[in-house]
N, C-alpha and C positions, 0 to 999 in steps of 0.2 A: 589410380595409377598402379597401386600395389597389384592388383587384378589381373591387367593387363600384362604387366611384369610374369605374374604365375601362370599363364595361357600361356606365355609363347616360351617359358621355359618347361611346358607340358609338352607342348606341340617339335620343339627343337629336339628334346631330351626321347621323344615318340621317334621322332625321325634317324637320329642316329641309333634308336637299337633297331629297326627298321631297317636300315642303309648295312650295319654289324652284323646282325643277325644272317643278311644275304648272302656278305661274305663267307662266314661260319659256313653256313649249310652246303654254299655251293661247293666251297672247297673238303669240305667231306663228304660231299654226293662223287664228286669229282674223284677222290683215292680210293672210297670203296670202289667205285666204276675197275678204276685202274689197278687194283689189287685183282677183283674178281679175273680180269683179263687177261693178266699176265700167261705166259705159256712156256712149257719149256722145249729146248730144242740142245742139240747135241751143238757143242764148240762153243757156249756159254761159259765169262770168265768164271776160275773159282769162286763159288759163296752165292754165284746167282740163282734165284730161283727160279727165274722165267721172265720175259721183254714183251713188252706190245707196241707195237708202231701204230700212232696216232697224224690224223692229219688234221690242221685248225687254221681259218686264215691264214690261209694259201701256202702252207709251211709244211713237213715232214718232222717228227716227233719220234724220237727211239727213247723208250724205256726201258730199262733196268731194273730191278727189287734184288738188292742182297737182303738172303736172311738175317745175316748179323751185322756184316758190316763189310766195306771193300778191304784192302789190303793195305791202301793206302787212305788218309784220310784226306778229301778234296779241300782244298785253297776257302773255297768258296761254297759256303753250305745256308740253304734257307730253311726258317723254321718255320712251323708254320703252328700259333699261338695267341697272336696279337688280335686275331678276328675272334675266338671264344673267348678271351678276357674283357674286350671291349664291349662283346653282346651282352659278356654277365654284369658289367661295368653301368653300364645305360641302362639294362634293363631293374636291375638294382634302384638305379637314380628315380626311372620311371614308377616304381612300386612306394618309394616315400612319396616321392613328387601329388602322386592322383591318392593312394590308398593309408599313406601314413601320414597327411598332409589333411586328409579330410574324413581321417579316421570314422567321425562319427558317424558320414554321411555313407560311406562305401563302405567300412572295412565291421563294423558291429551293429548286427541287427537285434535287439530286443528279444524280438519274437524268439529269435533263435539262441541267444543265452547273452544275456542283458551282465555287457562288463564293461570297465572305462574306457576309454580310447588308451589310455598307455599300456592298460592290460593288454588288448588286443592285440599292441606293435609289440611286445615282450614276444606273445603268444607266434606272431609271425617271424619273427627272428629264432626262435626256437625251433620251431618245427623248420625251417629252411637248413638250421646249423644240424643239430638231431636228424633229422633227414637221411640226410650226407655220410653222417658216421654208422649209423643202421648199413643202409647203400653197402658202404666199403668194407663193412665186419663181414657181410654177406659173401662181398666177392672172397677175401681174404678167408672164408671160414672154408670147409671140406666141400661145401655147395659150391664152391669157386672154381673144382677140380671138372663138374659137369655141365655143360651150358644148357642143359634143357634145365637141370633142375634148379639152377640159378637163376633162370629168365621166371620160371613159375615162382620160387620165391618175391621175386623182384616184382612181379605182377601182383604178387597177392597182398604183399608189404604197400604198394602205389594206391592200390583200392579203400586197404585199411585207411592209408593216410585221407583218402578223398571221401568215406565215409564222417571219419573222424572231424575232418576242419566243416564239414557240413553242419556238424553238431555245433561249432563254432561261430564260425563268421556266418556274413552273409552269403548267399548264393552265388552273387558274381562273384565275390574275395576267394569263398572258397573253391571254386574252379582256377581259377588265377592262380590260385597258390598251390595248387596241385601242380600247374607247370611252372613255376618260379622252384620250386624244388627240383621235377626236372630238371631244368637247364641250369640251378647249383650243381646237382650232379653231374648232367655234361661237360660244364667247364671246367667244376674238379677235379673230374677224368682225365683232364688237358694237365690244368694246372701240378696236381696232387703227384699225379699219374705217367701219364705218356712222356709228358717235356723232362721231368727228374729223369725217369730209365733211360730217356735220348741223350740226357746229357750223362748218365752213365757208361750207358757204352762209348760214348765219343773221349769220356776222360781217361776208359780204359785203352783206347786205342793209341792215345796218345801217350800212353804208358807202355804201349810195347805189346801189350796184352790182348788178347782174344775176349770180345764182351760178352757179358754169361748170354744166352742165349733165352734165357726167361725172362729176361728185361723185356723183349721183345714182344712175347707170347703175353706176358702181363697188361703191356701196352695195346698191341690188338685186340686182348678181348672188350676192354675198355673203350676202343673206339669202336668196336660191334653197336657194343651200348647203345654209343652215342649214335648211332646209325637208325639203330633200330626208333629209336625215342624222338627220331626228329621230327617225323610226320604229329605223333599223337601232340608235344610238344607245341606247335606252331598252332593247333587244332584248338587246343587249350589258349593259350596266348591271344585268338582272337576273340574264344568265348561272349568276353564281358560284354560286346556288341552286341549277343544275341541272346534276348532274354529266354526264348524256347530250349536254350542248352545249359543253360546256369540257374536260371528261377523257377525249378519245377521239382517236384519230390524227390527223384528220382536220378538228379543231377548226379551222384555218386556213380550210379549201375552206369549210366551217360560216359562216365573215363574211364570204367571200365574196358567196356567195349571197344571207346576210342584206341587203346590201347590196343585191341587184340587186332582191330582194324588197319593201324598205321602200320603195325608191324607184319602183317598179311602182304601190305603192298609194297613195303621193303623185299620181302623175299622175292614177292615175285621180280622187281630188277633184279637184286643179286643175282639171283640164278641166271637170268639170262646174261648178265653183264658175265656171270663163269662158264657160260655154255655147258649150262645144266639141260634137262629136259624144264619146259617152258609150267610151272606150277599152275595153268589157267585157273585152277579151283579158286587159287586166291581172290579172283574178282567176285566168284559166288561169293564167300567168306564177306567179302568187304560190302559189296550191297545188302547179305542181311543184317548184318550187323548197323548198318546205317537206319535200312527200315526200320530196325529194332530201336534204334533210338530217336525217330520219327515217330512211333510209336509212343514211346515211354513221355516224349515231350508232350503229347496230347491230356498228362493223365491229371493233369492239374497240377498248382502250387504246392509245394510242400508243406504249406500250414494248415493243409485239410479244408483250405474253403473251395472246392473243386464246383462245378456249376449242376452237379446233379439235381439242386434242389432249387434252379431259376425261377422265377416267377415267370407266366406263360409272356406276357405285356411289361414293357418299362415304357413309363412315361417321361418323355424327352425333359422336361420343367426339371423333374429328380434327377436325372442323367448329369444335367448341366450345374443342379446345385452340388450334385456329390462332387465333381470336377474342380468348379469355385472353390470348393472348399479344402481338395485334399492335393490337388493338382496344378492350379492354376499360376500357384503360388509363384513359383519357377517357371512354367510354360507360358511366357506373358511376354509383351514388348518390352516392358521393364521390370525382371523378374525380381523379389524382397526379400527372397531368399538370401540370406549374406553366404559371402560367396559365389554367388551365382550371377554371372555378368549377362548374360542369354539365354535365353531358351536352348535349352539341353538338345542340341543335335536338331534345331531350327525349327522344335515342332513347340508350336503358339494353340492354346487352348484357352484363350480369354476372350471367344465369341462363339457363339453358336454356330457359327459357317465353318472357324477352327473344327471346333468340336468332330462335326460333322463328317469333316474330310480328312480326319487322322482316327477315326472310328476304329480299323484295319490295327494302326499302332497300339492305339487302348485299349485294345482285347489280347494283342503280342505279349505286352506290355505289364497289363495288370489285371487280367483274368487267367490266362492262359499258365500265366507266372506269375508270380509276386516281384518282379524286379522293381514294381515302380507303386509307389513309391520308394525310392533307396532306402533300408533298413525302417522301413514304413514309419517314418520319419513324423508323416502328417495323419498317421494311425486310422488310416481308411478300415472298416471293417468288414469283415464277410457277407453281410448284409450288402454292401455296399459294391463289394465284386460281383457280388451275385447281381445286383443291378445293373450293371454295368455289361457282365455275360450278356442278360434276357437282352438289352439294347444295340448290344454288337452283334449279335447274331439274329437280330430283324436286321437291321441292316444292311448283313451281308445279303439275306435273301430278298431284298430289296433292289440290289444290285441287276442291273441289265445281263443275262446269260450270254 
C-alpha cells in the first residue's frame, strides 16, 4: 500500500509542476511578447512608454507600459507571482519525492564518486542555495552594469556548475540539477527580485512619491533572464527520460550548448515580437548546435566502456544471462527490487521475446549510456556493455530496411 501511496504522490506532485510550470512560461512568453511590442506614438498619457492593441477571443485589447509608474495608483492591480512560486514549489516537492526519496537509486552513483545518500541531499541543497547567491553577486557585481558581459559570465558560471555536479551525482541527477538551479534562480528573480522592487515602487506611490526608476530597470533585467533560461530550462527538466542526453561523457558540453541554443531561439522572437530586422541566422545557430549534441551523444558512457573494443558476434545464451542478472531484476512482472512496484516505464525483460523486442532500448539505455542500470546498482561491467553493444547492433542490422 505504502507503494502505491508513493506513485501517485509522484505522479500528482509531476502533474502539478507540469500544470505550474505552463502557467509560469506562458505568462512570461506572454509580457516579453508585449513588452517587445509596445510602440510609441504622440498623445500618450504622461510616463507612457508606448501601447499595443491586441485582439483574443473575439475581444479588442489596448495596452499601456508606464516606465515608472501612472500618476495615480489603480483600485485594482494584478500581480503576477503565484505561477513561478508554485512551479519552484512542486517542482521542489518533485526533486525529494523521485531523487531524495530514492537517493541511492537515482541521486549517487559509485562509479562517479561513491558518498552516502544524505551526503548527496546535503550536496544538492547546497549547490541549489550556493547556486543562487553566486547568480545575484554577479548581477549585483560591476558585470551587472553590461548585459553581454553578464550573460557570458552567467554562461560560463551554468557549465562550471554542470561540469562540476557530473563529477558528483549520477548522469541523470546531475543534468536535473543543473535546471533545478535554473529555475531556483528564475523564481528567485520573481520572489528575491522583481515582486520586492513592485512592491517598492507601489509603497512609494502611495507615499506621494515618484518610484526610483532602477527598481524598474533592476526588475527587467531579471525577467530577461528568466526569458532567456526558459527554453534551455524545460530542455533540461525533461532530460532524465532520455538517456542519450544525460548518460554519456559528455553530458556537461550537452548544457552547454543547450544553453547557447535556447537562448538563440529566444532572440529570434524577441526581435521579431520588437520588429527588429528578422535574426534567421539563429535557426543556423540552433540546428548545429543540436547536431552537435547528436553528435556528442554517440561517443559513449562516461565511464570509458565505449564500444570500440565489441567483439565481432554475441551469443544470444550470454546476452540473456548478462540481462537475468543485472536487469531483470526490476524489468520483470514482478519486479524484487524493493521499491519497485513495475517494470520501469513498462519495458519487461524476463523472456527471451522481452529481450528481443526492447533490443532498440538496451542499447539507448545501457550501451550507448550508462543510465541503466541507475548508479549501476546491479554493477554490470564493461565486458558486459560491450556484450550487449556487439548484440544490439546485429540486431539492428538484422532489421528489415
Amino acid at each position: 500500500m505504502e507503494l502505491i501511496v508513493w506513485e501517485w504522490v509522484n505522479f500528482l506532485v509531476r502533474w502539478l509542476h507540469v500544470v505550474t510550470a505552463i502557467a509560469w512560461i506562458g505568462s512570461s512568453f506572454y509580457f516579453i511578447h508585449l513588452d517587445a511590442s509596445l510602440r510609441k506614438r504622440e498623445g500618450l498619457p504622461p510616463g507612457v512608454a508606448g501601447e499595443a492593441w491586441q485582439v483574443h477571443g473575439g475581444g479588442f485589447y489596448h495596452m499601456a507600459k508606464y516606465m515608472v509608474a501612472p500618476a495615480e495608483l489603480p483600485e485594482k492591480l494584478t500581480w503576477f507571482k503565484w505561477e513561478s512560486y508554485a512551479t519552484w514549489l512542486s517542482g521542489f516537492c518533485l526533486l525529494a519525492v523521485l531523487y531524495y526519496h530514492g537517493a541511492n537509486l537515482f541521486l549517487v552513483d559509485p562509479a562517479v564518486l561513491d558518498i552516502p545518500w544524505w551526503g548527496a541531499i546535503l550536496i544538492s541543497l547546497g549547490a541549489l542555495g550556493l547556486g543562487w547567491h553566486v547568480y545575484d553577486r554577479l548581477c549585483k557585481s560591476p558585470l551587472g552594469k553590461d548585459d553581454v558581459k553578464l550573460a557570458a559570465a552567467g554562461f560560463v558560471f551554468l557549465v562550471l556548475v554542470a561540469w562540476g555536479l557530473s563529477h558528483v551525482f549520477s548522469g541523470r541527477a546531475a543534468m536535473l540539477h543543473v535546471g533545478a538551479l535554473i529555475g531556483t534562480i528564475m523564481s528567485a528573480n520573481v520572489f528575491r527580485l522583481i515582486i520586492p522592487n513592485q512592491r517598492k515602487a507601489v509603497a512609494a506611490m502611495l507615499r506621494g512619491e515618484t518610484p526610483d526608476p532602477a527598481l524598474g530597470k533592476q526588475a527587467k533585467q531579471r525577467s530577461l533572464h528568466n526569458n532567456y533560461l526558459t527554453l534551455p530550462v524545460v530542455f533540461l527538466m525533461i532530460s532524465n527520460h532520455y538517456p542519450l542526453a544525460f548518460g554519456t561523457r559528455f553530458s556537461w558540453l550537452i548544457v552547454a550548448i543547450v544553453l547557447v541554443v535556447g537562448a538563440v531561439i529566444r532572440h529570434f522572437f524577441n526581435s521579431r515580437h520588437a520588429g527588429k530586422p528578422t535574426p534567421w541566422w539563429t535557426w543556423g545557430v540552433a540546428a548545429a548546435g543540436m547536431a552537435a549534441v547528436v553528435a556528442l551523444s554517440t561517443l559513449g558512457p562516461k565511464d570509458g566502456s565505449d564500444t570500440a573494443a565489441v567483439p565481432a558476434r554475441a551469443d544470444f545464451a550470454q546476452v540473456e544471462e548478462v540481462v537475468a542478472s543485472r536487469c531483470s531484476m526490476c524489468h520483470a512482472a514482478t519486479p524484487v527490487w524493493e521499491g519497485i512496484g513495475e517494470a520501469p516505464r513498462g519495458v519487461r525483460l524476463d523472456s527471451p521475446e522481452d529481450i528481443r523486442r526492447h533490443a532498440g532500448q538496451i542499447r539507448a539505455w545501457a550501451v550507448l549510456s550508462n543510465a541503466m542500470p541507475p548508479g549501476n546498482v546491479t554493477q554490470i561491467t564493461p565486458e558486459e556493455r560491450r556484450l550487449l553493444a556487439a548484440w544490439t547492433e546485429q540486431t539492428a542490422d538484422q532489421l528489415p530496411r
